[in-house]
N, C-alpha and C positions, 0 to 999 in steps of 0.2 A: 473309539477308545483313545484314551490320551499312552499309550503306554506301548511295549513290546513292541511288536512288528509294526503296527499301527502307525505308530508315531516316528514322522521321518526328520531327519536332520541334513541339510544337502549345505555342508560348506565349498566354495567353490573358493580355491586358495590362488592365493597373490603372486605374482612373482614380477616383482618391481625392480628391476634395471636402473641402477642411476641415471640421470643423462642430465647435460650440463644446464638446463632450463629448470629442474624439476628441482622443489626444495626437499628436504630430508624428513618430514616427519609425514607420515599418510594419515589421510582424513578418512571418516567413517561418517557416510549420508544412511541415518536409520529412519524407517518407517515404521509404527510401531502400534499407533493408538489408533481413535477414531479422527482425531484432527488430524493426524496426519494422511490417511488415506481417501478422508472427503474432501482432498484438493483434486481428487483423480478425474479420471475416465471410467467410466460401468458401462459394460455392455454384456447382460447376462450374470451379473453378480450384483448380491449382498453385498450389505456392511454393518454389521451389528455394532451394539453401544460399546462392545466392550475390545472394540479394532479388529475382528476380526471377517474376514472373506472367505466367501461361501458362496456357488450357485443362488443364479436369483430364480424365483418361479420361473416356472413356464407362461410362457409371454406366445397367443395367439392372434394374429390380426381377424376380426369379427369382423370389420367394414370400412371400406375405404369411399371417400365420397365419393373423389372425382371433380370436387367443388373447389372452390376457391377458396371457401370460408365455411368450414360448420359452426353456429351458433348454439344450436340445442337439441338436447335429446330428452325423450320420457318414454317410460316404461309402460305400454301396456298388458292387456293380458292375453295369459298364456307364454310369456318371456318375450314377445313381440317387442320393438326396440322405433319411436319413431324421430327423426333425425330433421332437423330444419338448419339449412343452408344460407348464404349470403348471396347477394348479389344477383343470384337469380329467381329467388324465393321460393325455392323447391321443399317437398316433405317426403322423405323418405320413408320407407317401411321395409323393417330388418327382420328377419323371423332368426331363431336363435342358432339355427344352423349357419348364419351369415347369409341366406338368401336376400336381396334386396329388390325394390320395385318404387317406382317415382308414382307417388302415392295423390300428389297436388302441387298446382305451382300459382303462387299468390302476384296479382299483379304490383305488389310491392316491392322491391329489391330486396328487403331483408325480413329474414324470419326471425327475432332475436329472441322467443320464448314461447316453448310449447310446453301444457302438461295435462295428464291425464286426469277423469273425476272418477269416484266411485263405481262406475259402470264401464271404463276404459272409454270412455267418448275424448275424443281428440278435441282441442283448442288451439288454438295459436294465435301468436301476435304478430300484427306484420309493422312496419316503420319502411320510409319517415311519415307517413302518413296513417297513424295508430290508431287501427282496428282490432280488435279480436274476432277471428273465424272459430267455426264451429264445426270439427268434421269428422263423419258419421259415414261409415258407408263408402268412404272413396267419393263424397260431397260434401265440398262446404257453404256452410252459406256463411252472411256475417250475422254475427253477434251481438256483439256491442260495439259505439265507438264514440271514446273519451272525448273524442275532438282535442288530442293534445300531438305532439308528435312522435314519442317514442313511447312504447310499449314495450320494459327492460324486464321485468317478472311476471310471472302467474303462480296462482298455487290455488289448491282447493281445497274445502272442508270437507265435513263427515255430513252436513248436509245439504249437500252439494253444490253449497254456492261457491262460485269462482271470484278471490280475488287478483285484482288487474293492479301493477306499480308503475308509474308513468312517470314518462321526461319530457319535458324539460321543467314542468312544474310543481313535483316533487307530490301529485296527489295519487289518493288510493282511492278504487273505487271496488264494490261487493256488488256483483252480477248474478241475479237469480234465473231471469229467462231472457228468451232475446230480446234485445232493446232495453230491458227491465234489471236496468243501474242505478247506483245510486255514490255521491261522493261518500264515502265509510270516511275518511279521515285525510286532514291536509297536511303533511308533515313541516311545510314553510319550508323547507331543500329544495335541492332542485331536479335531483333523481333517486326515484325508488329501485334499490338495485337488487335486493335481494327479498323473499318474502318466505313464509312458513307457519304453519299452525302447528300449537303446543299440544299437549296431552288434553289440556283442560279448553281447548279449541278455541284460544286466545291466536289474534294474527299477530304475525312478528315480521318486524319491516329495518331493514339494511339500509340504510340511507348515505347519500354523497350530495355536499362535499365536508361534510363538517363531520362523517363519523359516526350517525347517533343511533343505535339500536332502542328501534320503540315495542312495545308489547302494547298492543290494540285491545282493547276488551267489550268496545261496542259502538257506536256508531261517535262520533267524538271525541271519546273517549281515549286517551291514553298515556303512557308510564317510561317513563325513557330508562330503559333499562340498565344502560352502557353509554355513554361519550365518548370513545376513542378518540387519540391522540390522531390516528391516520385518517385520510378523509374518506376513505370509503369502506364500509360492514358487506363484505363481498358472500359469504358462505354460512347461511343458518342452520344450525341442526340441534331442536329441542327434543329432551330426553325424559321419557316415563316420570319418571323420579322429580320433575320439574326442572333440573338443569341444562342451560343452554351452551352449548361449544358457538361461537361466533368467530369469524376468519375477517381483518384488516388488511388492507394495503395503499397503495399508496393513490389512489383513485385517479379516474382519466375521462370520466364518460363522456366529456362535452369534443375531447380530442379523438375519442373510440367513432363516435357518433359523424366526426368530419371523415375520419377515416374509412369508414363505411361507406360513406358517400362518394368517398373518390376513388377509393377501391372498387364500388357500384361500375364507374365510368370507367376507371383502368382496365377491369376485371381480375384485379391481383386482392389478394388476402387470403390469412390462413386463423384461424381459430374453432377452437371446439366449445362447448357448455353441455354439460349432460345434468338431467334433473332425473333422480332414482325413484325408484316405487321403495316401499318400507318395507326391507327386507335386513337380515342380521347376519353374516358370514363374518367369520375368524379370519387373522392373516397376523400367521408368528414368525417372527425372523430369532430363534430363542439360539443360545450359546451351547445348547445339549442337543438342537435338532439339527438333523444336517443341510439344513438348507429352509427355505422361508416356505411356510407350509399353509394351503387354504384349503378351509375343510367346511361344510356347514352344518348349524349348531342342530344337534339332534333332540333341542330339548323346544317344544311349538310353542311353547310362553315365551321365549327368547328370539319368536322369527321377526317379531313387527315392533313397530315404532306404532303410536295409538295414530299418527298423522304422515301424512308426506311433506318432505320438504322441499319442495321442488325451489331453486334459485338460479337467479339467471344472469349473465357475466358477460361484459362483450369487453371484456378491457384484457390488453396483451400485451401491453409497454406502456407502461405508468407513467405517467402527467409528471414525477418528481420522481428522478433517480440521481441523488445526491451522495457521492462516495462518504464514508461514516454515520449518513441517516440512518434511523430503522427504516425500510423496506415494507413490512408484513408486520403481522401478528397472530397468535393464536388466542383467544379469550376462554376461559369458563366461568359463566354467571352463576351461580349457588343459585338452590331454591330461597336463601334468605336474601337476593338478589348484592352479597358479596362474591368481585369480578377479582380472576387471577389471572396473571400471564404463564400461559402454559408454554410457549415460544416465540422467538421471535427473531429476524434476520435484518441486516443490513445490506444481504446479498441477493436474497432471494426472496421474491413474491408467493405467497399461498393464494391459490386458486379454490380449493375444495376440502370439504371434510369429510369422513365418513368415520362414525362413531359404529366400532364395538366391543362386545364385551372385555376383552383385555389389551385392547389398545386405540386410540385415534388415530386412524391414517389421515396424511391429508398430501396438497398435491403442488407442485411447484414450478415455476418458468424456469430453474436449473437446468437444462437439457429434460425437462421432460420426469424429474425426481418424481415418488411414491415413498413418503417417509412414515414410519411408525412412532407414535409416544406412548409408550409405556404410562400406566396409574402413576410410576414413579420419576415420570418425568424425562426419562432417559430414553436417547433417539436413538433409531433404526433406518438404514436407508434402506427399502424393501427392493426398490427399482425403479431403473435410470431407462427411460423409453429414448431419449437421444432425441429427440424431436423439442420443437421452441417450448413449448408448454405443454406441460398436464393439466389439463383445466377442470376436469371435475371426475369424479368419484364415484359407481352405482355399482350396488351389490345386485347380484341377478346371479338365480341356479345358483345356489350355491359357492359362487365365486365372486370376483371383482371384476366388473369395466371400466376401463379406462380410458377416457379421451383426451385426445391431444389435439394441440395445435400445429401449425404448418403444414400438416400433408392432409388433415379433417381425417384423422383415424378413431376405431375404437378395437384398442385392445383387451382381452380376455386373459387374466391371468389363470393360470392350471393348480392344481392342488399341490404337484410335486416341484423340485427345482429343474431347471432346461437340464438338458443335455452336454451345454458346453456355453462357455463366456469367455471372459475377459476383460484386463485391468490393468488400465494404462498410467502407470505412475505419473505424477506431475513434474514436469519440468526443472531439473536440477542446474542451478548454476555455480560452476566450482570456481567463479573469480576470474582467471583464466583458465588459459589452455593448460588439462592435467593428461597425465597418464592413469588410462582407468586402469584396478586392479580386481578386485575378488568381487564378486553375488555371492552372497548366504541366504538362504532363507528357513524358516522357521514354521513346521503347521504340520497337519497329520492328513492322511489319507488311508482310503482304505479300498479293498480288492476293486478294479474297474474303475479307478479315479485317478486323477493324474494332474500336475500344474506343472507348466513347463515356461521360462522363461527367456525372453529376447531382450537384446539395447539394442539404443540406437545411439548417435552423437551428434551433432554440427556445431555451429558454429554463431547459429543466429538464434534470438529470442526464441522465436515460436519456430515448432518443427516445419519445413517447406523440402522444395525440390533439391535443397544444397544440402540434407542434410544425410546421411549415409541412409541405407537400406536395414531392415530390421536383421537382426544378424540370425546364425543358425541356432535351432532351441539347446538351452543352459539345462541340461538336467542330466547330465553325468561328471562325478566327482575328476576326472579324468581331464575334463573340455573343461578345467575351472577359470579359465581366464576371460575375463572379458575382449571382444574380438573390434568391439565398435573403435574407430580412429580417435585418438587422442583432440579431444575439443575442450572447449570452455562448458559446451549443455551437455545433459547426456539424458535419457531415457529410459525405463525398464518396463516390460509388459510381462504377464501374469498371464498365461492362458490354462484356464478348467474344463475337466471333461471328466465327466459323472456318466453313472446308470444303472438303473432300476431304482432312482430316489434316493442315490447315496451321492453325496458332493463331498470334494477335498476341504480341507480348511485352510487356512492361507492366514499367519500370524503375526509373523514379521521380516522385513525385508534389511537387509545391509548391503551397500554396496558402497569399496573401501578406493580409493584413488589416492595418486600422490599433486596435487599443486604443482604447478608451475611456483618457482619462486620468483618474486618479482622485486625489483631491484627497490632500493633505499630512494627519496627521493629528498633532496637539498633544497626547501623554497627559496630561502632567503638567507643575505648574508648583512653584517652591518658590524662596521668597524665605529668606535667612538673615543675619543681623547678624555680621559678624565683625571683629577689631582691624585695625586696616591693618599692611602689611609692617612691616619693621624700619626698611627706608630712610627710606617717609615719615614715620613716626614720629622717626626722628633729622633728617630735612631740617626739621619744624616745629621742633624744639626747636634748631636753628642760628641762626635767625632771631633779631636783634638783640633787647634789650631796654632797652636804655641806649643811650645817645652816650658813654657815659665807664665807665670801670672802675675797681674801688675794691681795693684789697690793704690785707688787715689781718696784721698779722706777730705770731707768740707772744707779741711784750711788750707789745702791745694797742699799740703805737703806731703812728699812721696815717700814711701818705706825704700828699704836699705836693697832692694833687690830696684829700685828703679833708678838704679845710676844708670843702666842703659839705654833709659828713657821713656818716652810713654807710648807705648802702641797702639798703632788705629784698630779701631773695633770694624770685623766687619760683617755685614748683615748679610744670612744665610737666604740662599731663594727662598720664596713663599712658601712655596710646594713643590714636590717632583708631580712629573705628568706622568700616564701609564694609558696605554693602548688598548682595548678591551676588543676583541672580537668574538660575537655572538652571532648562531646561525640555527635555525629552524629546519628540521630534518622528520621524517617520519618512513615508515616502513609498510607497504602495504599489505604484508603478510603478520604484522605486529612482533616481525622478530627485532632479538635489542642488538643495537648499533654501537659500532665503534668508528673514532672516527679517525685523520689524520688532518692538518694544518702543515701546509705551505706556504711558500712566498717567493717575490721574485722584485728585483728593480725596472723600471721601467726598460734600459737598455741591456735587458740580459735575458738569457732563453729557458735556461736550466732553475725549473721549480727547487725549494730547498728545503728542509722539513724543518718547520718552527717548533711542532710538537706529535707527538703521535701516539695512540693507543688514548687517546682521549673520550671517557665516556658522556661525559658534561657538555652542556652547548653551549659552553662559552674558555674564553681562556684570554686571559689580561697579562699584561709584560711591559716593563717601562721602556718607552718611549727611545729613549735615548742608547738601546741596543740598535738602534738603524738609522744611518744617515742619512742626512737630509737626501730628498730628491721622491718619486713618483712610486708606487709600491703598488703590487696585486698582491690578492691574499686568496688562497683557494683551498676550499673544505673537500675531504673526501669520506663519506661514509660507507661503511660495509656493514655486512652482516655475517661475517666471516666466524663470527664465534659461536655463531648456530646452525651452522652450515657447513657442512665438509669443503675441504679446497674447490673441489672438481665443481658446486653446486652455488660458491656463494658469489652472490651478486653486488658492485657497488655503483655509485654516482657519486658525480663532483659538481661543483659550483665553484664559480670564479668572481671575485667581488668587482665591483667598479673603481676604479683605479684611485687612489688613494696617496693623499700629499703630505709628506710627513716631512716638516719645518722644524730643526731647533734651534736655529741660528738667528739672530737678528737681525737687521738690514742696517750698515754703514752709512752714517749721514757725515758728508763731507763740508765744512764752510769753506762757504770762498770769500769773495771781494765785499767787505764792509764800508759805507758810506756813509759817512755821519755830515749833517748841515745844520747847524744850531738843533733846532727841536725837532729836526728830523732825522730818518736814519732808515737806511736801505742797507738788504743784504743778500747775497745769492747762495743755494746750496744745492746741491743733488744728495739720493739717496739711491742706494743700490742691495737688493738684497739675491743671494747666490741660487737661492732654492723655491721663490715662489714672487708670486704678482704683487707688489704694494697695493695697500688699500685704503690709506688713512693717513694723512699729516695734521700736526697741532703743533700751535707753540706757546708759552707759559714767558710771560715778563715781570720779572720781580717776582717768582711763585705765586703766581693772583689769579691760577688757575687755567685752564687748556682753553684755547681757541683755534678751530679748526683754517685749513688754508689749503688753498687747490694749486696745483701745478699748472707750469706752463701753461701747457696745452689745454689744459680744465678738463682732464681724467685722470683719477688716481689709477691705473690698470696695466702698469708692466712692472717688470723688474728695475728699471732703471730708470728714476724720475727728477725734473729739475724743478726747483719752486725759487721764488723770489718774495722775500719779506721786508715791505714797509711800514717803517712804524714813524708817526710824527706825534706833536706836542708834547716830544718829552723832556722831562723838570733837568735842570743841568745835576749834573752829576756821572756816576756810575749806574750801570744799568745791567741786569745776567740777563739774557734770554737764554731757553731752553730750548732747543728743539727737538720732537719728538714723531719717529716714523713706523707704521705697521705695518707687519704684512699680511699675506692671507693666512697665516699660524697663527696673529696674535701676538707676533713676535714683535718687542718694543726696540728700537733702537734710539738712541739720545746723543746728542753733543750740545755744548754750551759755547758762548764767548759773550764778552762783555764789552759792553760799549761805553766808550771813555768819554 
């Protein structure tokens, strides 16, 4: 029930302490949907389409190998279960109770495909060396042999010919008795990876590396049904009705096939392949049931597929795992042979399908996933085995088996959900180190059910030995505070516990922290000289410079106000200068900054404020507020206006020292020597506040010509030059001289030579 007693609401309340690191506003981390909670950890739960957690099935281990590598399994009768191994090339035999007994062992290292015909007679393929055996009885003899090197599928008809899919040369061959083969069909690939007969006992073949799902219809003969984008058609399952579910990824066999071999010599590898008998079992993960439910169909038109599908897989780390590729795919081919993408991943590999009537499961290298699609598309995570892969799918009894990779298991899922699980949230990162505050969560339970909550905290990415201990369970209104140490990660676990087939629900999670506030940070600072506007430059030059005005008219004669005589006109500077300093600031908490503006001379200690409460990154002021000589200018921002006192944090930046000139530099004449059409003369220049850079001199105004000192470096304050000038015409003569310094600043004197 969603309601009354039923439905429970556990707020677990805040209580947040200021403290002088921690900013002022608290953050709220929600989990809510399905994307949010299929970043987690499953162990023992569901996740339905619509975000909610629940008990997963009951999850039984059926048979453990003991092997390094299980390759494949097929069903025969009576629920008999037989299991082919790696590296050692063993066949097992499972009776359904989970009894086991080492049934054959092939002098090939690897078993990569076994499957059962019409009568349960056993077959198998052995590699690298590619045989098919035939075994009867607890004897095999051989069968057939391709002469090729791998033997990657089998599958058989309704008249009991066995087809064989082989590698490295991508052909198929149709086996009616021993020895008595024949090539059925070349497909020009280079491995047959997956195979299956239809309704209409059409063969259907999975090929690598190109992709391509063929439909075989006789000896030659055949239709390519699908070209997939990925290079390898891993999992066939054709349907009554003519339609085919087909599984993509991202193919590897020629790297699976090295790996086998060295895995042969190491004795390491882990992989599973199960090939199912045509059987039809339910498996609902629904939003009204309490937990993922398998039942079997009690309707006998509904138990069988007209074919088996047996397909066989040895690949378990894909040849191309490129971050943003697709990964996988799920296909359905129409009977008017128009293909949909029913799913597809960039993260996760599909292994297996199992079609039924209301939904597709199929199977993933995610820790071992079990996912449901809905007719309408929308996923279910059924269950997480925690193991490297699930590699394929077989209905049996009523239920589902499941195989996995890395430990060569097969699990039995149960009708009802376990007893008890758990759900490890992902990995929270708060920026930095916060103070946690409140758990909430959100979901109903009912008599004998219960979800109890733990954190954890550290300090580093992924959880390790530094990271605190799981704390004591969250499930009284009382205990609302989070107990985990104040870190940057933090963690939340979920634990359920059901019985008699009633599981909790689990809706949504909150959990509220306050941030570390983290201080403002100043990149850059940059001081620049530039002319002032137009305005202020025309507002100085308005500015009076007489009490009286003088008009002189073309006939040179003066009005009655110029008995005082005629006054020199004098030209206004060009421009005023202004100081602009501009500085790049940012906040890593994105709160808004204020800033302040100082200054200092080079021989003084005591910062001064030039401006303050400034919100703008810049601020301009003319030049000539500061005396010449050496200047620092240093920014302070804060965050003081989003921040209580006690909380808020700033930074400073100090510019590079800074030469601020508006004086000239004094050019002195000295000793003039004139000799007919020559003429020598000595001068120094001196300027008070910065290095000379630059001497010229100008004769008769005919334009600058540069002249080096002394020593032949323009580079101190205080420099001597000597200028000769010859063949010049008798007469009078101005020279100008003219000296710069590292401002820009001009200084001039004249004198003239007689």
């Amino acid at each position: 029930m969603r309601h009354g007693d039923a439905a429970i609401r556990v707020w677990l309340g805040a209580i947040l302490s200021a403290g002088t690191a921690f900013a002022s506003a608290t953050t709220a981390w929600e989990m809510t949907s399905y994307a949010d909670f299929i970043r987690g950890q499953f162990q023992g739960v569901s996740l339905s389409r619509d975000g909610r957690l629940t008990l997963a099935p009951k999850v039984d281990t059926l048979f453990s190998s003991g092997q390094a590598v299980v390759w494949s399994v097929a069903e025969g009768a009576n629920g008999v279960l037989y299991v082919a191994t790696g590296h050692r090339g063993r066949v097992y035999q499972v009776d359904p109770s989970g009894a086991s007994s080492l049934l054959w062992t092939a002098e090939q290292p690897e078993v990569f495909a076994i499957a059962t015909d019409r009568n349960g007679i056993l077959y198998a393929g052995t590699s690298p060396d590619g045989k098919v055996y035939r075994i009867e009885k607890g004897k095999a003899t051989e069968y057939f042999a391709p002469k090729t090197r791998y033997i990657w599928s089998l599958a058989t008809a309704a008249d009991g010919a066995l087809y064989v899919g082989t590698g490295d040369q991508g052909k198929i061959y149709r086996v009616t008795s021993a020895g008595a083969g024949e090539l059925y069909y070349d497909t020009g690939q280079s491995h047959v990876t997956g195979l299956a007969v239809d309704a209409q006992g059409r063969l259907l073949a999975g090929t690598e590396p190109n992709g391509i799902l063929y439909r075989v219809s006789a000896k030659d003969k055949a239709f390519v049904l699908y070209d997939a984008s990925l290079p390898e058609i891993r999992a066939i399952i054709p349907q009554p009705d003519g339609t085919v579910y087909a599984a993509a990824l991202g193919g590897s066999l020629a790297k699976r096939a090295q790996a086998a071999t060295q895995a042969a010599q190491s004795g390491l590898g882990s992989a599973v392949n199960v090939q199912g008998a045509p059987q039809t079992v339910t498996v609902e993960a629904q939003n009204t049931q309490p937990g993922a439910e398998i039942k079997a169909q009690s309707d006998p038109a509904k138990l069988t597929q007209t074919a088996p599908a047996p397909q066989v897989s040895t690949q378990f780390t894909p040849a191309q795992d490129l971050a943003g590729v697709e990964r996988s795919a799920i296909y359905r081919i129409n009977p008017d042979n128009t293909v949909e993408t029913l799913w597809s991943s960039k993260e996760e590999n599909v292994y297996d399908l199992l079609a039924l009537p209301n939904q597709l499961l199929f199977s993933t290298d995610s820790s071992g996933r079990i996912y449901g699609l809905s007719h309408d598309r929308k996923i279910t995570l059924v269950l997480q085995t925690n193991e490297g892969e699930a590699t394929r799918l077989l209905p049996s009894s009523g239920s589902v088996l499941v195989a996995t990779g890395d430990m060569g298991r097969i699990y039995r899922l149960g009708e009802g959900p376990g007893a008890a699980g758990y759900y490890e949230s992902p990995v929270h990162d708060a920026g930095m180190a916060a103070r946690w505050g409140s758990l909430s969560w959100r979901g109903e339970t009912a008599p004998s059910t219960e979800v109890l909550f733990r954190t954890r905290s550290g300090n580093s990415a992924k959880p390790d030995k530094t990271w605190s201990d799981w704390s004591e369970p969250l499930h009284d209104p009382a205990a609302s505070r989070i107990a985990s140490p104040n870190a940057r990660y933090i963690q939340w676990k979920a634990e359920f516990s059901g019985a008699g087939g009633a599981t909790p629900i689990l809706d949504n999670v909150t959990l509220a922290y306050l941030p570390q506030n983290s201080p403002p940070i100043v990149k850059s600072i940059n001081v620049t000289l530039q002319m002032a506007p137009a305005s202020a430059i025309k507002a100085m030059q308005q500015q009076p410079i007489s009490p009286y005005t003088v008009t002189v008219t073309d006939t040179g004669d003066a009005s009655a106000a110029g008995a005082a005589g005629t006054p020199t006109q004098t030209l206004s500077r060009a421009a005023a200068q202004e100081i602009t300093i501009s500085w790049q600031a940012e906040d890593p908490d994105g709160d808004r900054l204020v800033y302040n503006l100082y200054f200092r001379a080079d021989d003084e200690r005591r910062w001064m404020l030039l401006k303050g409460d400034l919100h703008e990154n810049a601020f301009t002021f003319d030049s000539d507020v500061l005396a010449d000589g050496k200047y620092y200018f240093r920014v302070l921002a804060s965050d003081r206006e989003v921040n209580p006192p006690a909380t808020a944090r700033d930074s400073d930046l100090t510019s590079a020292p800074v030469m601020i000139d508006n004086t000239p530099p004094v050019v002195t004449i000295g000793p003039v020597r004139r000799t007919g059409t020559t003429a020598e003369l000595e001068f120094e220049a001196h300027d008070a506040a910065s290095p000379l850079r630059r001497c010229e001199y100008s004769l008769d105004a005919t334009g600058w010509v540069p002249l080096e000192s002394v020593d032949g470096v323009i580079d101190s304050q205080l420099e001597r030059f000597v200028l000769s000038l010859d063949k010049l015409t008798p007469g009078e003569h101005l020279v100008v001289i003219r000296v710069l310094d590292s401002a820009g600043n001009a200084g001039l004197a004249k004198v003239v030579l007689h």
